[in-house]
Legacy VTK file of the C-alpha trace (Angstrom):
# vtk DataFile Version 3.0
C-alpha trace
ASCII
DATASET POLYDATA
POINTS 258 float
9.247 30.002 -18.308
5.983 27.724 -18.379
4.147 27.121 -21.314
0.401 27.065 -19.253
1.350 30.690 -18.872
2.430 32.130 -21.858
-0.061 33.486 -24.955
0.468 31.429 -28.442
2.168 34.327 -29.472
4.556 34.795 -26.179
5.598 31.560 -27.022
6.052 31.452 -31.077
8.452 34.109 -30.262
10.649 32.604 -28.003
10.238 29.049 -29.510
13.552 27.780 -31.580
16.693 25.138 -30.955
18.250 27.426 -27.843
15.133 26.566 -25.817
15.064 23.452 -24.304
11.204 21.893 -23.269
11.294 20.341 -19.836
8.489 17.829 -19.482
7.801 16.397 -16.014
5.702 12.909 -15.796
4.867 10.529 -13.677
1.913 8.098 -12.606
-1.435 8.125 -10.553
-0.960 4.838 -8.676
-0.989 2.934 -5.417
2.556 4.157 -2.938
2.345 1.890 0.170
0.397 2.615 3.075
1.477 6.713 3.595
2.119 7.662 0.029
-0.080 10.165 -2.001
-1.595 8.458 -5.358
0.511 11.237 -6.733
4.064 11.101 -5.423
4.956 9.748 -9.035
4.096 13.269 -11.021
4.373 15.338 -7.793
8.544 15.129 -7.338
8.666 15.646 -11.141
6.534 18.903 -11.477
8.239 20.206 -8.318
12.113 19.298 -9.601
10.808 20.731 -12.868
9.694 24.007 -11.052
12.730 24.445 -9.254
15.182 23.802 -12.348
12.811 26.740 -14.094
14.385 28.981 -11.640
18.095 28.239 -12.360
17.939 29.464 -16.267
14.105 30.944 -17.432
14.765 32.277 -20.305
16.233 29.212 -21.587
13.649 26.823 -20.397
10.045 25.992 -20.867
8.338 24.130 -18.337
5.553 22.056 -19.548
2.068 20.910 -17.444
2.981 17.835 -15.779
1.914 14.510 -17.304
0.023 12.823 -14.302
-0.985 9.390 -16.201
1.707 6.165 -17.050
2.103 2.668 -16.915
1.237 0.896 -14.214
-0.985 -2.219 -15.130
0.560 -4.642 -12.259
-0.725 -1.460 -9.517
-4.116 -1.518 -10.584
-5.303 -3.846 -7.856
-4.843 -1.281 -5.261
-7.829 1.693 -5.385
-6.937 4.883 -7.101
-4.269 3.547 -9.491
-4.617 4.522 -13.070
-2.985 2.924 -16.032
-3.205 4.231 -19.379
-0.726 1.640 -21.147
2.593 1.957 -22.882
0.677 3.004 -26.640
-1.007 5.607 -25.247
1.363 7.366 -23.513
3.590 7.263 -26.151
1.223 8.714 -28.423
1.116 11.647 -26.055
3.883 12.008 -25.667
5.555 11.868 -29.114
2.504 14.183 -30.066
4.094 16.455 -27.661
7.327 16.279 -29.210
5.858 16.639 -32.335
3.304 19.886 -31.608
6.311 21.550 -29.949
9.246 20.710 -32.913
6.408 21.941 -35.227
6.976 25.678 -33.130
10.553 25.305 -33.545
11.979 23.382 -30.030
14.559 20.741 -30.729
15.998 19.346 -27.134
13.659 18.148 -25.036
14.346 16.358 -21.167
11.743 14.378 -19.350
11.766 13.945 -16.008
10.063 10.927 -15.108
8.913 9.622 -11.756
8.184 5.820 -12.787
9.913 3.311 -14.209
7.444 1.592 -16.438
6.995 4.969 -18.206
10.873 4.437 -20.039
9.685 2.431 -22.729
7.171 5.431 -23.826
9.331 8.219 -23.269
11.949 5.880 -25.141
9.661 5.975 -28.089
9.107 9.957 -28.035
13.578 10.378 -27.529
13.743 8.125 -31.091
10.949 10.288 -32.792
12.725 13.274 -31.697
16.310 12.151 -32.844
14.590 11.085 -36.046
13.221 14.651 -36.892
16.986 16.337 -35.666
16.297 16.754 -32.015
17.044 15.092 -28.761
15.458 14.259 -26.187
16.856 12.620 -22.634
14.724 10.893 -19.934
15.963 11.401 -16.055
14.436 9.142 -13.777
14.818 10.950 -10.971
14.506 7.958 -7.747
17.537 5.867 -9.568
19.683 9.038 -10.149
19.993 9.453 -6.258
20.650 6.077 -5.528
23.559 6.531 -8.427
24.438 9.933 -6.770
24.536 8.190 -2.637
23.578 4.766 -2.054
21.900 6.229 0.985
19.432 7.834 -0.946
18.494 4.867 -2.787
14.902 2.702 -2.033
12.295 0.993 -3.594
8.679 1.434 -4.485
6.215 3.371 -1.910
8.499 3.192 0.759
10.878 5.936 2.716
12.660 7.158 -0.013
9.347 8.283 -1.935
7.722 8.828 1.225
10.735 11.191 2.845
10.760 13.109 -0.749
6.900 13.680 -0.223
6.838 14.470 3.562
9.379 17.457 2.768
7.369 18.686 -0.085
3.905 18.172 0.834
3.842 17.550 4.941
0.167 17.940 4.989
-0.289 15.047 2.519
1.279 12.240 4.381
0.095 11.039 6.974
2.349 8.444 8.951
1.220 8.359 12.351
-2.267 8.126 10.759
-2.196 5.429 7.831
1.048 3.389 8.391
0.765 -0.409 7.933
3.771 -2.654 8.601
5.147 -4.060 4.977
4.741 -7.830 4.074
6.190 -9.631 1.303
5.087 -12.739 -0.029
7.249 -15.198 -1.673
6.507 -17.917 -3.877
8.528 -20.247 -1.622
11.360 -19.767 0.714
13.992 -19.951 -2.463
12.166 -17.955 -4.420
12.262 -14.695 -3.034
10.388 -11.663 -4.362
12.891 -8.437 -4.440
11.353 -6.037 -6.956
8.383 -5.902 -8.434
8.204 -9.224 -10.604
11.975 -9.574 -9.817
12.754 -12.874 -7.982
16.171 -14.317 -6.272
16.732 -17.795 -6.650
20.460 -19.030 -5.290
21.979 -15.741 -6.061
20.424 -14.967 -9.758
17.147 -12.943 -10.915
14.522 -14.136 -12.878
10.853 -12.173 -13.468
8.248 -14.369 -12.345
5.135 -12.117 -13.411
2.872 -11.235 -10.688
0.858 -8.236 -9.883
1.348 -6.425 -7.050
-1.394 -7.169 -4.758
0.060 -11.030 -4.953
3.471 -10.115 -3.516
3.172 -7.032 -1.053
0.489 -6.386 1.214
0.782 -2.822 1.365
2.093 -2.224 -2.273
5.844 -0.924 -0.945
8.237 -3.472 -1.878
11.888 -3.322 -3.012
15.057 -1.380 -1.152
16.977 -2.272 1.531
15.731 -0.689 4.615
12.842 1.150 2.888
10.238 0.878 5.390
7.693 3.710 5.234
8.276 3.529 9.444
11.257 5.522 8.533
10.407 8.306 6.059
11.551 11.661 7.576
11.250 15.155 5.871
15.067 15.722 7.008
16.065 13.005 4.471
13.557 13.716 1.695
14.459 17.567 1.719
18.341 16.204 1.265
17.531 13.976 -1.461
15.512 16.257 -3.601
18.418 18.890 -2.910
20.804 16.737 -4.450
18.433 15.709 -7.324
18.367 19.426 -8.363
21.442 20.160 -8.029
22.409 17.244 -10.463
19.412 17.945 -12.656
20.763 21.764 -12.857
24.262 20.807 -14.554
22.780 18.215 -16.557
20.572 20.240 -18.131
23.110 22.772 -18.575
25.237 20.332 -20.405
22.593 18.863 -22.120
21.746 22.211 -23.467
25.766 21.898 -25.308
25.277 18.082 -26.758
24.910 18.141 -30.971
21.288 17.460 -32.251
20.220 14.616 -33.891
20.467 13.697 -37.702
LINES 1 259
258 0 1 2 3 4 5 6 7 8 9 10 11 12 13 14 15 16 17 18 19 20 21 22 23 24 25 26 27 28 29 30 31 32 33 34 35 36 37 38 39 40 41 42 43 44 45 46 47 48 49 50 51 52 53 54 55 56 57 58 59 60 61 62 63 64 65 66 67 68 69 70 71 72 73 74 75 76 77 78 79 80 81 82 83 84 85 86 87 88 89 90 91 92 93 94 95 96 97 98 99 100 101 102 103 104 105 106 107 108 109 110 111 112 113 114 115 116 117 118 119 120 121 122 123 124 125 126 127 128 129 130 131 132 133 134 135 136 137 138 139 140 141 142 143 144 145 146 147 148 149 150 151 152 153 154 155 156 157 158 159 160 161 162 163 164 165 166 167 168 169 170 171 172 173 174 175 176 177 178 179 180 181 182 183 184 185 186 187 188 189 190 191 192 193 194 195 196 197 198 199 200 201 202 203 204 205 206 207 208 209 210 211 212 213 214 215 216 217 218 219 220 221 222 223 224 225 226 227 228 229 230 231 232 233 234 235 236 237 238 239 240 241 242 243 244 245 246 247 248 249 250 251 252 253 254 255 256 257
């Protein structure tokens, strides 16, 4: 079920510890030179949708959660940070509204990474008050699940994953630019993000992401967005769901908190 469509009364009645609230999030923010502003909440909502269908009566879908935590993004046009406090007050006022109608387990499906520390702050409040809550981010589960599935930020992986959802929102032929990354110096070596190799170690050297990328995709092994293909993302968001599908399903078995 989804919660945008049900009355306040649909809902009080069906509300209690057996139903589990699945909240998909994300982040409005820069994805490399083909990827929608969106991709972040997009692959969420639509994992979310598509887990609905696998048990409805014990799951409520929530509205997706669009906004996250993206400071080091907002260089490039169209990215929107809201910061670590606020999100987390949303989100623990989430947990809060919906423990107050009687839900106790509660799974978020996130789309970006610097949304954990948020979403970690909602799982403790929840625990706290005796329920759970687990976060899946969903782009480090498929790497987990096949290496070949595995990328880095705004580049084929996200891209593929988009194409097979959305065709008619990326654009490839249209908007692709070549990837560049700049390095500090020729031993220091940008990876990820802030994340930089020096002689076979990691250190953050903080940076924001205009100074390291010209495009904004960075990170992964092969990730270019010259090879995003539909094929791929439609086989990588398969195998998401089917994870996502048992996990839930066990989830919906583990003891609540104190």
């Amino acid at each position: 079920m989804f919660l945008a469509r049900l009355t306040s009364s649909e809902f009080k009645a069906v509300a209690g510890p057996e139903l589990m609230a699945l909240i998909p999030l994300g982040s409005t923010e820069q994805h490399g030179s083909i990827g929608p502003l969106g991709t972040d909440f997009t692959i969420p909502e639509e994992l979310c949708r598509e887990a609905e269908k696998e048990n409805p009566d014990g799951l409520v879908v929530l509205p997706v959660v669009p906004y996250g935590v993206c400071p080091y993004h907002t260089g490039f046009a169209g990215t929107i940070d809201i910061g670590i406090p606020t999100l987390q007050a949303i989100l623990t006022s989430i947990v809060s509204c919906l423990m107050k109608a009687g839900i106790r387990r509660f799974a978020f499906v996130n789309g970006h990474g610097g949304n954990d520390p948020a979403i970690d702050g909602a799982c403790a409040y929840a625990y706290e008050h005796g329920g759970l809550g687990a976060i899946a981010d969903w782009w480090t589960i498929v790497r987990e699940l096949n290496p070949a599935w595995g990328g880095g930020h705004g580049g084929a992986q996200e891209a593929s994953v988009m194409m097979a959802l959305h065709p008619d929102w990326v654009h490839k032929e249209k908007n692709f630019v070549p990837e560049e990354i700049y390095s500090l110096t020729p031993e220091l070596k940008s990876t990820y993000g802030s994340a930089t190799s020096f002689r076979g170690a990691t250190v953050k050297i903080m940076r924001p992401t205009e100074a390291f990328t010209k495009t904004g995709t960075f990170g992964g092994s092969n990730d270019s967005c010259a090879l995003a293909d539909p094929a791929r993302g439609r086989e990588i968001f398969n195998g998401m769901l089917q994870w996502l599908n048992a996990f839930l399903a066990e989830f919906a078995k583990a003891p609540l908190g104190k």
